[in-house]
VOBA-1610 file (N, C-alpha, C; in pm, whole numbers, padded with zeros to 5 digits, always signed):
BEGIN
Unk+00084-00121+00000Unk+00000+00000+00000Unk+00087+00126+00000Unk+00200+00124+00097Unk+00259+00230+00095Unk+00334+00268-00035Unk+00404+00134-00091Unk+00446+00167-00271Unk+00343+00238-00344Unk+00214+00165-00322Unk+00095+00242-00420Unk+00076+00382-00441Unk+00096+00422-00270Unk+00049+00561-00254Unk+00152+00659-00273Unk+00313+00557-00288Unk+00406+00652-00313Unk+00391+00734-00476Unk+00383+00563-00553Unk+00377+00605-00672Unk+00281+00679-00784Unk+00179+00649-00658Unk+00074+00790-00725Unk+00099+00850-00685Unk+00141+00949-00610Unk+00175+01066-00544Unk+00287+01106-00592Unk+00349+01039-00639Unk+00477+01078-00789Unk+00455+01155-00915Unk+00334+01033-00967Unk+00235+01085-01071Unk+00205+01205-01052Unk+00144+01218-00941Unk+00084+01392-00932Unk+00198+01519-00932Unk+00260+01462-00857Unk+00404+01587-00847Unk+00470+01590-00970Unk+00477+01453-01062Unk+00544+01491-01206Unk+00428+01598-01293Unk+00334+01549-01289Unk+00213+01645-01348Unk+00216+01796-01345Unk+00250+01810-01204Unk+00264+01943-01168Unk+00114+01998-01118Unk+00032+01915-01052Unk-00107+01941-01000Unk-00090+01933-00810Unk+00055+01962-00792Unk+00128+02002-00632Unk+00246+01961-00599Unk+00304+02090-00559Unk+00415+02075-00553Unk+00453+01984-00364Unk+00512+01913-00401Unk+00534+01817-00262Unk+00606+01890-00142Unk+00551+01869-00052Unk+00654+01954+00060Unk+00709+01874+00182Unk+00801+01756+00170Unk+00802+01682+00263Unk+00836+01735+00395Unk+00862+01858+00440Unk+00859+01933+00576Unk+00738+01952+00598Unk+00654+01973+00604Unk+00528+02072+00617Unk+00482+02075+00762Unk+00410+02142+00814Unk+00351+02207+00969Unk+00342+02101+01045Unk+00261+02010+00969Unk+00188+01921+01065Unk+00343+01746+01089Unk+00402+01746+00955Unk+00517+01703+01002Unk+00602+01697+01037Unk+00640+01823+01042Unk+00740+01849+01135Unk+00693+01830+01252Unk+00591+01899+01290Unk+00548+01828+01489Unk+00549+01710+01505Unk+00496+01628+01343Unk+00492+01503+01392Unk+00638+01431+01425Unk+00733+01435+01336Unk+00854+01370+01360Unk+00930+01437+01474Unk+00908+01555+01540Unk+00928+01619+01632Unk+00884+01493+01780Unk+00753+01464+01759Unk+00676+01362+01880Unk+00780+01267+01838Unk+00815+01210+01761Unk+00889+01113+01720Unk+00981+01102+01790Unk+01107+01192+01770Unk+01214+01242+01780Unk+01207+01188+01966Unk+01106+01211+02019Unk+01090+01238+02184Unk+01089+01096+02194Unk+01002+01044+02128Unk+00955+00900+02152Unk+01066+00793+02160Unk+01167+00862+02041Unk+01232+00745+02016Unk+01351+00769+02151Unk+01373+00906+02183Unk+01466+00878+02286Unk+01407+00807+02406Unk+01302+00857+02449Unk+01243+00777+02567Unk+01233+00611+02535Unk+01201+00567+02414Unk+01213+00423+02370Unk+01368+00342+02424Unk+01513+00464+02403Unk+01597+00395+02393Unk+01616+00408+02571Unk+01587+00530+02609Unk+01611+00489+02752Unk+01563+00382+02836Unk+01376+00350+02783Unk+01364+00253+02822Unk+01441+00075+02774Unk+01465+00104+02690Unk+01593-00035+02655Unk+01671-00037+02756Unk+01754+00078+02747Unk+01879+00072+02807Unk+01865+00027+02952Unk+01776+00076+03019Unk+01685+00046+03176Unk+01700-00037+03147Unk+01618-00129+03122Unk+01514-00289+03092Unk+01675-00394+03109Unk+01785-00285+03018Unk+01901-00398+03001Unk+02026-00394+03130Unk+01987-00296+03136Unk+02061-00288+03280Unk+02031-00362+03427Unk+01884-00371+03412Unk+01825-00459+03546Unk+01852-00597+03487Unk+01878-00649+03362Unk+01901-00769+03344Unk+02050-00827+03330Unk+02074-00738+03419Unk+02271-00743+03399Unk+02352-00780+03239Unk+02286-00720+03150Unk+02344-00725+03036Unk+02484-00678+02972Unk+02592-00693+02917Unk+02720-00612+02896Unk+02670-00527+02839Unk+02783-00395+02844Unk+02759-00290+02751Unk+02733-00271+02648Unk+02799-00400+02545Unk+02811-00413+02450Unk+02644-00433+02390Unk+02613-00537+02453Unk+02491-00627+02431Unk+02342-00525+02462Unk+02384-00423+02587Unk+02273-00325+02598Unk+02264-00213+02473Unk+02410-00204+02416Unk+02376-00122+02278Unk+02319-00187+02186Unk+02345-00298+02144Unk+02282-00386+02063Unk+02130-00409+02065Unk+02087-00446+02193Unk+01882-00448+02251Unk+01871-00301+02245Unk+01961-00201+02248Unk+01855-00055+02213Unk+01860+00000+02090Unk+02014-00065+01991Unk+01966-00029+01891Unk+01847-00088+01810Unk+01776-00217+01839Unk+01710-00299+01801Unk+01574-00253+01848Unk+01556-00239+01948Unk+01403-00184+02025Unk+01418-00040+01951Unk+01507+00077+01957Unk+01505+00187+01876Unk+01456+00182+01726Unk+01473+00072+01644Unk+01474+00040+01510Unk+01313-00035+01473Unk+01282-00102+01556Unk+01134-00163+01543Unk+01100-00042+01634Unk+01066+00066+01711Unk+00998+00151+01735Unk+00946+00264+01613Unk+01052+00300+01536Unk+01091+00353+01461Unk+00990+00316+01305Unk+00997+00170+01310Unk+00897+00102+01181Unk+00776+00086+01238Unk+00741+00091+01360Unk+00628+00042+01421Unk+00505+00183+01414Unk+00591+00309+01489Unk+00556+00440+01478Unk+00538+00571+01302Unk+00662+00514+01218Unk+00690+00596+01104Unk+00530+00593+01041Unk+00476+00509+01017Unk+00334+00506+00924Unk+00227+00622+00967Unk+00245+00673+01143Unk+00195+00770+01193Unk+00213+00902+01069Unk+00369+00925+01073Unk+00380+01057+01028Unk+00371+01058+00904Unk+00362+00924+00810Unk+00367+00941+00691Unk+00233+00990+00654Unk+00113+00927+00737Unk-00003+00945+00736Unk-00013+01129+00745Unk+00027+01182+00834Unk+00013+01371+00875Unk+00085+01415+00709Unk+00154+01375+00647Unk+00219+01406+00573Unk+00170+01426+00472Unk+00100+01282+00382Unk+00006+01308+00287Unk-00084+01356+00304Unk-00180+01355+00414Unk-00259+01481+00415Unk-00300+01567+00411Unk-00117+01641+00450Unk-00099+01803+00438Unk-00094+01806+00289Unk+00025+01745+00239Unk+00003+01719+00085Unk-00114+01692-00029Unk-00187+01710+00022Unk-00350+01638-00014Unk-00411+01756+00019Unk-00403+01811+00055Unk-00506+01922+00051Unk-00532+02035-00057Unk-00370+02051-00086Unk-00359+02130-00243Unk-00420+02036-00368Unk-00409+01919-00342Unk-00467+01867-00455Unk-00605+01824-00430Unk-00657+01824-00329Unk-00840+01845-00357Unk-00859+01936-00382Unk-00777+02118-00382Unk-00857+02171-00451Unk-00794+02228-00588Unk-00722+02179-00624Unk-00708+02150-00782Unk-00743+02024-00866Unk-00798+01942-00851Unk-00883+01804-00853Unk-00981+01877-00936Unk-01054+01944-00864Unk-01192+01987-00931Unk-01226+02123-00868Unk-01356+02175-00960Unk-01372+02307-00931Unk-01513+02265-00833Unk-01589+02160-00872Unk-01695+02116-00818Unk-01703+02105-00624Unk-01799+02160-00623Unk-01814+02120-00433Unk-01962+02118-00417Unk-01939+02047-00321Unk-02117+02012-00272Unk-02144+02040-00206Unk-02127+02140-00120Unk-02184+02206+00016Unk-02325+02242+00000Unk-02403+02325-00131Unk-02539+02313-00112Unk-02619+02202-00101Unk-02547+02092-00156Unk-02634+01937-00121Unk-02588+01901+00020Unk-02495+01909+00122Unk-02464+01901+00233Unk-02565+02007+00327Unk-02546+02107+00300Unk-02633+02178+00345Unk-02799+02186+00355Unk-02822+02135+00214Unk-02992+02099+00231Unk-02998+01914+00319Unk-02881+01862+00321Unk-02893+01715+00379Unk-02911+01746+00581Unk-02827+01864+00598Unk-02818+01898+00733Unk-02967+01949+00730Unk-03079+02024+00669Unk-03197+02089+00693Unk-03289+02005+00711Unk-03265+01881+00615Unk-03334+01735+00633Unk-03354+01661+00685Unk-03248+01633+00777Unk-03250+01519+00902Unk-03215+01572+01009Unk-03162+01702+01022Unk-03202+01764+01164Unk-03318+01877+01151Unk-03336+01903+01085Unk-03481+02036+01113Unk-03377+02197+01095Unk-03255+02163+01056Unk-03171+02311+01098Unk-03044+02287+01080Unk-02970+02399+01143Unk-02832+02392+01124Unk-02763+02448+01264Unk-02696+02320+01306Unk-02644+02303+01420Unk-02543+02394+01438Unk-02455+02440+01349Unk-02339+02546+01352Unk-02380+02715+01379Unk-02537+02699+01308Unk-02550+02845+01330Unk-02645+02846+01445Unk-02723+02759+01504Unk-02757+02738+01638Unk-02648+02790+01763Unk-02538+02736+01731Unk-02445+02720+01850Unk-02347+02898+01839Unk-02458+02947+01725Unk-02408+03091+01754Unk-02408+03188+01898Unk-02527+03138+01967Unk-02583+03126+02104Unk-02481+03108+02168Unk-02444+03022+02183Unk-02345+02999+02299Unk-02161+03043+02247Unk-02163+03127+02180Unk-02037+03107+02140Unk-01977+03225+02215Unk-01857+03225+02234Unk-01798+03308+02320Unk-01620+03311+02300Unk-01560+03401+02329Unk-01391+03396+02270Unk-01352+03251+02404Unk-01363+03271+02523Unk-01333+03193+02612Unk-01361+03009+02596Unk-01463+03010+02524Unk-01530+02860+02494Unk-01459+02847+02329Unk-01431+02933+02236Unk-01364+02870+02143Unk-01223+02886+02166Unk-01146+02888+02260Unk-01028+02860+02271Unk-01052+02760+02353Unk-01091+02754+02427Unk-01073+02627+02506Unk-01153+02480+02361Unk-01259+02506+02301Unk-01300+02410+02179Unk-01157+02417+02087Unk-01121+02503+02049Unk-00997+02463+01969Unk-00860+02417+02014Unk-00812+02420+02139Unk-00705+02339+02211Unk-00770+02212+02203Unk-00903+02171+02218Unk-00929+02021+02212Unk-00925+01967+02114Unk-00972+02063+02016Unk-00991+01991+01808Unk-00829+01998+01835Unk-00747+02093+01863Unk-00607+02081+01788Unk-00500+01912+01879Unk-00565+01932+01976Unk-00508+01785+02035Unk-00529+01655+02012Unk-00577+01668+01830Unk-00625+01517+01825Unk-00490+01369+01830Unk-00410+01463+01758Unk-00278+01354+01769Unk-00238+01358+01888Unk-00239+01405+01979Unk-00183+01414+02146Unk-00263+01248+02189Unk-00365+01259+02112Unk-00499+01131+02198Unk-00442+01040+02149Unk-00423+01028+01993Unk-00364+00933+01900Unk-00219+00879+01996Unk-00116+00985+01998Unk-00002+00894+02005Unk-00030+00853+02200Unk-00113+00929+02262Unk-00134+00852+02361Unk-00157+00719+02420Unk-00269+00687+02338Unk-00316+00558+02340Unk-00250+00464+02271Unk-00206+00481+02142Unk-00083+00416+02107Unk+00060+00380+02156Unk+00069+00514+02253Unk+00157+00473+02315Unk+00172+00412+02486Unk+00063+00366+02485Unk+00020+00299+02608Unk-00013+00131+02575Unk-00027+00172+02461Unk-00043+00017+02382Unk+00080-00048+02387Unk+00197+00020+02361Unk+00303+00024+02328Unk+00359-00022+02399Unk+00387+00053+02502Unk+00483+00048+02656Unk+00423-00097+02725Unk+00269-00148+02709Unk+00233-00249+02791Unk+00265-00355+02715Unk+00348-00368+02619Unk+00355-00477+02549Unk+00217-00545+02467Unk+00123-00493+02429Unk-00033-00523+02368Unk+00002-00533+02231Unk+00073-00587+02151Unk+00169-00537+02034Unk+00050-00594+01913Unk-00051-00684+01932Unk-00148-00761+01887Unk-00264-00597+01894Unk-00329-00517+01974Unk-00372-00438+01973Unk-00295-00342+01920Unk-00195-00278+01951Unk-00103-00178+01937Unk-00170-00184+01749Unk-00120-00310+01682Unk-00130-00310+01554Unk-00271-00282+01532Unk-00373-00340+01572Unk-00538-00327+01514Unk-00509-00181+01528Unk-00484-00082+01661Unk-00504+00013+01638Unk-00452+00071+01540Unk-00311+00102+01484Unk-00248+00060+01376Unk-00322+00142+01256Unk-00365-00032+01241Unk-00415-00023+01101Unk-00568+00032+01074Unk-00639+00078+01225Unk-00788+00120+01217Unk-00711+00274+01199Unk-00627+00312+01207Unk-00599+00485+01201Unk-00561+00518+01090Unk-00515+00429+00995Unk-00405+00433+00891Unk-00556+00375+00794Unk-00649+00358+00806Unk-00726+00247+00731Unk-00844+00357+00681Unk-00844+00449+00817Unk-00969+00531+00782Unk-00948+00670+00771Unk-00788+00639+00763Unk-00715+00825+00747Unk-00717+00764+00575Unk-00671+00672+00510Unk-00645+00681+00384Unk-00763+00686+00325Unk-00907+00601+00340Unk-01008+00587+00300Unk-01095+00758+00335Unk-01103+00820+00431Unk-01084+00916+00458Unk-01073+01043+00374Unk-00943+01018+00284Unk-00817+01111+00211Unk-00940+01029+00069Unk-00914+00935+00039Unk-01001+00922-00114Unk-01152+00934-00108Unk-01239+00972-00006Unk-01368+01042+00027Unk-01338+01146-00039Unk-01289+01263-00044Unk-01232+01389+00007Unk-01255+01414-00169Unk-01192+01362-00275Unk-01188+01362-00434Unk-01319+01260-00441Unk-01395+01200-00352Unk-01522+01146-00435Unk-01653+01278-00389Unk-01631+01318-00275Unk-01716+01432-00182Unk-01673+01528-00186Unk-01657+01635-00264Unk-01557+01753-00222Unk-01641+01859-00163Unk-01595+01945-00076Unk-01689+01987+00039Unk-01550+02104+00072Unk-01603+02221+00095Unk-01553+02301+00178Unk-01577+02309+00299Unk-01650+02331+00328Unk-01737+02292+00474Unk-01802+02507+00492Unk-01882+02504+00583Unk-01970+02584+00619Unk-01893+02724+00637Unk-01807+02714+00706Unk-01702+02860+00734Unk-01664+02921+00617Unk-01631+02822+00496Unk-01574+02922+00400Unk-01713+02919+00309Unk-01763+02827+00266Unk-01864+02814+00135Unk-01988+02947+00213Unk-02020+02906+00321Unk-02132+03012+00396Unk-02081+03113+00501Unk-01953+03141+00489Unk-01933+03248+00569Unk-02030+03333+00599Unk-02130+03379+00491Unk-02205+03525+00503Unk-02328+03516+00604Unk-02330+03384+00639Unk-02493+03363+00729Unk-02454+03382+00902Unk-02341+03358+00903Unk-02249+03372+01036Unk-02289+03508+01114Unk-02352+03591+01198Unk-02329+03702+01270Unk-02266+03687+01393Unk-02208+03594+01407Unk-02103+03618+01538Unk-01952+03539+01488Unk-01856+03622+01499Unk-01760+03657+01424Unk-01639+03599+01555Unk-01601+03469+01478Unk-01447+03390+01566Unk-01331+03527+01640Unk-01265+03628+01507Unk-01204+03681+01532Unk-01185+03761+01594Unk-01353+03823+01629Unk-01336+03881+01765Unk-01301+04033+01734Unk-01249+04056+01825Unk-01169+04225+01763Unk-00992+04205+01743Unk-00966+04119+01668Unk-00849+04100+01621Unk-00853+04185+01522Unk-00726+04217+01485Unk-00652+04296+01388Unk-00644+04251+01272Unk-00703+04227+01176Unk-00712+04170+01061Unk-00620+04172+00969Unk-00559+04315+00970Unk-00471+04290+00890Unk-00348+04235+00924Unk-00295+04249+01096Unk-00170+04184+01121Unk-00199+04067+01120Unk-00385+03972+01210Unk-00326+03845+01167Unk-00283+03816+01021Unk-00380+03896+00887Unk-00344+03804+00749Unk-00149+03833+00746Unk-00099+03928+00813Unk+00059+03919+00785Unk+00133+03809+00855Unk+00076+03752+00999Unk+00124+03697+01040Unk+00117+03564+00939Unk+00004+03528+00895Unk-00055+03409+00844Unk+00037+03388+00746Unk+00121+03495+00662Unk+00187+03523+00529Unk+00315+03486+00574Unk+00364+03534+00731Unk+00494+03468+00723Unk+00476+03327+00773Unk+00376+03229+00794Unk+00361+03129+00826Unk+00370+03107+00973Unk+00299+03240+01075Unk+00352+03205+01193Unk+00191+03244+01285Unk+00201+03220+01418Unk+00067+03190+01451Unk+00043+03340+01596Unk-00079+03386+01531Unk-00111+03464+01627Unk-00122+03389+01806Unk-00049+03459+01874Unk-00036+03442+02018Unk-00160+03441+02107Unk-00256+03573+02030Unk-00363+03504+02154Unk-00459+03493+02090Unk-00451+03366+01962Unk-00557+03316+01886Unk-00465+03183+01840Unk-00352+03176+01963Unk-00278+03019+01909Unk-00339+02886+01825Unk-00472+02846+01911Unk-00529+02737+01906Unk-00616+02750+01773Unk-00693+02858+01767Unk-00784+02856+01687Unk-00721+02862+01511Unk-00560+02920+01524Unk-00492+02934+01423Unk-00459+02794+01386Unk-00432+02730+01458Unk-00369+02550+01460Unk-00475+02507+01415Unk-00578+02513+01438Unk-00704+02445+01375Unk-00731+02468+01238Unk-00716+02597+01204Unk-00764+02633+01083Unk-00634+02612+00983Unk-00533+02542+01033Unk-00442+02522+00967Unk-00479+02394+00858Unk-00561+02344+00916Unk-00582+02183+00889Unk-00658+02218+00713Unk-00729+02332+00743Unk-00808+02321+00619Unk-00859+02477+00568Unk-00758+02556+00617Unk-00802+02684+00586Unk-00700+02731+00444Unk-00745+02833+00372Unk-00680+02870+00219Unk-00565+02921+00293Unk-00538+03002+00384Unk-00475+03119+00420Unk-00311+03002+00433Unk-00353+02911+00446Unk-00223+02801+00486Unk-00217+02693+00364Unk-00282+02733+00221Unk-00296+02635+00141Unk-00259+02712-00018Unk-00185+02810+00053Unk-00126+02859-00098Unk-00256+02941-00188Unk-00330+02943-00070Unk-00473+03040-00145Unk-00603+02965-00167Unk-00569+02858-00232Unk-00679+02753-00244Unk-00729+02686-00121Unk-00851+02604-00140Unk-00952+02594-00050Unk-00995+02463-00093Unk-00900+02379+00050Unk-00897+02229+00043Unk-01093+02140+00035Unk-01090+02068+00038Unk-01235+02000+00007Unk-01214+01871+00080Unk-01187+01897+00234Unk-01139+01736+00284Unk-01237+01807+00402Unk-01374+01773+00395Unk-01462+01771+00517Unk-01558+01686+00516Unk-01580+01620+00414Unk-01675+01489+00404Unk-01589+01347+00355Unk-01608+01271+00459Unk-01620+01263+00610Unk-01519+01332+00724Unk-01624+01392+00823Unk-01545+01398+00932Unk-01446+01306+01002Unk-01288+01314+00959Unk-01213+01235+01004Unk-01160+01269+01189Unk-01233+01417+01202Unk-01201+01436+01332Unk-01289+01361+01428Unk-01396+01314+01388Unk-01524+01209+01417Unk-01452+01059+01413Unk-01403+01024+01311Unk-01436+00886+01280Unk-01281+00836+01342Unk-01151+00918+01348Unk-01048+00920+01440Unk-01085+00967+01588Unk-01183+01003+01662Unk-01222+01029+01748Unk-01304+00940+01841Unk-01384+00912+01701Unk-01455+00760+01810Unk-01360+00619+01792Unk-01263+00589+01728Unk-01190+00492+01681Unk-01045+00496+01842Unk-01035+00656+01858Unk-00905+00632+01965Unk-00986+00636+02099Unk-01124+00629+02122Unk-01190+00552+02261Unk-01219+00482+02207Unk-01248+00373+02132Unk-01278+00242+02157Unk-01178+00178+02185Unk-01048+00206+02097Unk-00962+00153+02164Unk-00918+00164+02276Unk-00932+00325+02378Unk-00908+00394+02464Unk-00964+00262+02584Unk-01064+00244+02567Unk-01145+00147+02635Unk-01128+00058+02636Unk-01091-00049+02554Unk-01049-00177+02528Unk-00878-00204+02583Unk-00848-00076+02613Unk-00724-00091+02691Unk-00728-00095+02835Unk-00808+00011+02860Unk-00827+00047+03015Unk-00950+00138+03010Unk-01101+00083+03133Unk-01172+00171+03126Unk-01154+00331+03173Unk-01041+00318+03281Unk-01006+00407+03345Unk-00950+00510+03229Unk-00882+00460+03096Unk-00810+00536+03034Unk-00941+00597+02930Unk-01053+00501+02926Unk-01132+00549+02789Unk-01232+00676+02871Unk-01234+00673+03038Unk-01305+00743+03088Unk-01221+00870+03089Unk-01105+00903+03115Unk-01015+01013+03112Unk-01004+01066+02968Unk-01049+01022+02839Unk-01048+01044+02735Unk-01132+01113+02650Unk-01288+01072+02749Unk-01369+01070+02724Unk-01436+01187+02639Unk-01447+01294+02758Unk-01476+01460+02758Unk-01403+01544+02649Unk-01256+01493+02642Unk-01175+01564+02578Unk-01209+01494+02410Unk-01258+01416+02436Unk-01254+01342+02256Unk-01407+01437+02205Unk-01519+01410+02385Unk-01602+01481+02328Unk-01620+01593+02248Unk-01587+01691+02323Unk-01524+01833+02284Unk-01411+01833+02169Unk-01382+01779+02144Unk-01279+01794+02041Unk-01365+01742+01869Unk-01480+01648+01867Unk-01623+01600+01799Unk-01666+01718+01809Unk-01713+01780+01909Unk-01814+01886+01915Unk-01738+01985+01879Unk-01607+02044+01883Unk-01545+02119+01790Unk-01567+02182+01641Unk-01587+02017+01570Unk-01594+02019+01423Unk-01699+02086+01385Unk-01823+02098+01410Unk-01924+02145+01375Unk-01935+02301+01502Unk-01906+02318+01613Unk-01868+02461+01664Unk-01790+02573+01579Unk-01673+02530+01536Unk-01561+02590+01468Unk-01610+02593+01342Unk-01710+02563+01258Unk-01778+02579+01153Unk-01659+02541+01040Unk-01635+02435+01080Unk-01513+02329+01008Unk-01613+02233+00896Unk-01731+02156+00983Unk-01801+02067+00917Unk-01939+02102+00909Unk-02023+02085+00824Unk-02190+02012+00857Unk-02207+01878+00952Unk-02318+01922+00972Unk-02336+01788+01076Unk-02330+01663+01028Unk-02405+01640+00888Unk-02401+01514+00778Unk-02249+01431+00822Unk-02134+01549+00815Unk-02000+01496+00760Unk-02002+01460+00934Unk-02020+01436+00998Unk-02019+01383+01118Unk-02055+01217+01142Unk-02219+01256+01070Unk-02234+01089+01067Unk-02181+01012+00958Unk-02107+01101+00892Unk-02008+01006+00739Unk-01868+00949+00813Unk-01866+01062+00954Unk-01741+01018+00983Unk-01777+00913+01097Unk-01874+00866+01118Unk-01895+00823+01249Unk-01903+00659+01198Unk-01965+00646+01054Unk-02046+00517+00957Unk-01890+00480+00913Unk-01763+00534+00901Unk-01630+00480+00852Unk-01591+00459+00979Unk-01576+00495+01096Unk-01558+00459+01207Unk-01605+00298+01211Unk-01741+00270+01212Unk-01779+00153+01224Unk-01757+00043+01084Unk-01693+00131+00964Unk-01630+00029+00873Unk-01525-00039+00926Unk-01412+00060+00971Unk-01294+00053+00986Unk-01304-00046+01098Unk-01350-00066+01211Unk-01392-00140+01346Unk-01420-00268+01250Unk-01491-00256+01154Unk-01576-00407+01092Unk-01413-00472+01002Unk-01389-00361+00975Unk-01293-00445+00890Unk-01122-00460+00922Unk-01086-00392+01012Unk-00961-00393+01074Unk-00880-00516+01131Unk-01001-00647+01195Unk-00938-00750+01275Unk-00883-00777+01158Unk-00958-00812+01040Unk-00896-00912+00927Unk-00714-00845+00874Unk-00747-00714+00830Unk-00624-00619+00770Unk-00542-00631+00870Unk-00558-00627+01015Unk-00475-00674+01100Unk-00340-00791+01105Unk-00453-00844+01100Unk-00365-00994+01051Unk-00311-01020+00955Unk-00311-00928+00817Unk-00232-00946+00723Unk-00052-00916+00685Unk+00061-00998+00735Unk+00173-00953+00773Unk+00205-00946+00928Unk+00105-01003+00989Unk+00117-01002+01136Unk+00191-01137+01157Unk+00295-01108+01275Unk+00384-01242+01299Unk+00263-01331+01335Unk+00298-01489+01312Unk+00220-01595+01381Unk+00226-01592+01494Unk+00110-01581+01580Unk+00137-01650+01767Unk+00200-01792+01835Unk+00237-01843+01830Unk+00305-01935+01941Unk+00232-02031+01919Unk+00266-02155+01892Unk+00185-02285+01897Unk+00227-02329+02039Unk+00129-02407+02074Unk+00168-02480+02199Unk+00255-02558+02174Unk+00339-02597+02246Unk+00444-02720+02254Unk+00626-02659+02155Unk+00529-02517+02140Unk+00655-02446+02050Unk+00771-02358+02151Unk+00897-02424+02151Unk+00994-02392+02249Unk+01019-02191+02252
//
């Protein structure tokens, strides 16, 4: 899979329909978490080999080895942040087409209304910073639970989770060119009367935005809109909101959250909530793209044990030394 997606993603960059940026925002933090991970990985080796009275020699050897399968075990994370960022210039050079008025009459249909401009009511500068530190902490949840998977030795889960993140981020990413969707903030800005920015300075944030750097006391809400705003997309105006992947990665890292430890899926809980209830607050999504993201959630759950097991070491026969 990963050859596949390299070599289309070749295709496109020879074309010249985006130019590739293998640094970009969201990977650099990511290989940044990395970077942390892997030292704490080797310290824990080096520990582990020291209580087992191992030579020096032999403790470099078990940490370069635990360092190296951490390393293949974790990399699919960031490759995943990577194409995405990369993917966003090309949904919106893909097509000129978007469907937000059919999203929009689908939200009038099965709820009676529109939940984003409802929650105009309650909106306040204090409640969308605190809503956007939670949308922006979705990978904080991710490498959490993964990395609790990790450390307990669950290496059989560790992987389902794995491949349920990697399964419904890619399926996810090819929604995105079958659904193209701006989502409500940019396609309907004009119905909005209560205004995110507040009494910000408009023109210093658009300068700040130009040198690529993030207003200080609009940190969070800038990190968010990084994900899918023009101002961070070279001008253009990505079409990756149907399905809500902040939904369908949201209910996917508590189930697993849970299936590890209830204690851990209960500490998770609120913050996953709020970080769901984000998407449609922050006028990121329609509500529709919620239950699109919620129905791949329960694909990915249906179909993960099997993909799991594909390339997975054999378990242990009995009577096997």
């Amino acid at each position: 899979m990963a050859l596949a997606l390299a070599g289309a993603y070749g295709v496109v960059v020879t074309a010249g329909l985006v130019d590739f940026a293998l640094l970009s925002y969201f990977t650099i933090k990511g290989l940044q978490v990395l970077g942390v991970l892997v030292v704490l990985a080797a310290a824990r080796s080096v520990w582990r080999s020291r209580r087992a009275g191992l030579a020096p020699a032999a403790r470099a050897h078990a940490a370069a080895s635990d360092v190296g399968g951490f390393v293949r075990d974790w990399i699919p994370w960031v490759v995943l942040v990577s194409v995405y960022e990369n993917s966003l210039l090309l949904t919106a050079r893909a097509t000129n087409r978007v469907l937000d008025l059919e999203m929009f009459r689908l939200d009038e249909i099965l709820f009676r209304g529109h939940v984003d401009q409802w929650l105009q009511q309650v909106t306040t500068t204090p409640l969308t910073i605190w809503v956007a530190f939670f949308y922006d902490s979705l990978y904080l949840y991710m490498v959490g639970v993964g990395g609790i998977l990790y450390l307990l030795g669950r290496h059989a889960a560790f992987r389902r989770y794995l491949v349920s993140f990697l399964t419904a981020g890619y399926v996810g990413y090819a929604l995105y060119f079958a659904f193209p969707v701006v989502g409500p903030y940019t396609f309907f800005d004009e119905i909005y009367v209560v205004d995110f920015e507040g009494a910000r300075d408009g023109t210093r944030a658009a300068l700040l935005r130009l040198e690529g750097a993030d207003d200080p006391m609009h940190v969070f809400y800038d990190v968010a809109r990084r994900i899918s705003g023009k101002d961070y997309s070279d001008g253009a105006i990505p079409r990756n909101c149907f399905p809500s992947l902040h939904t369908a990665w949201g209910i996917l890292i508590l189930l697993h959250a849970f299936r590890a430890s209830r204690r851990l899926g209960a500490i998770l809980a609120v913050p996953v909530a709020i970080m769901i209830f984000g998407t449609v607050y922050l006028r990121f999504h329609y509500a529709i793209d919620l239950v699109a993201g919620a129905m791949l959630a329960w694909f990915v759950e249906t179909v993960s044990p099997s993909l799991a097991r594909i390339g997975a070491p054999a378990p242990p026969r009995p009577g096997d030394a």
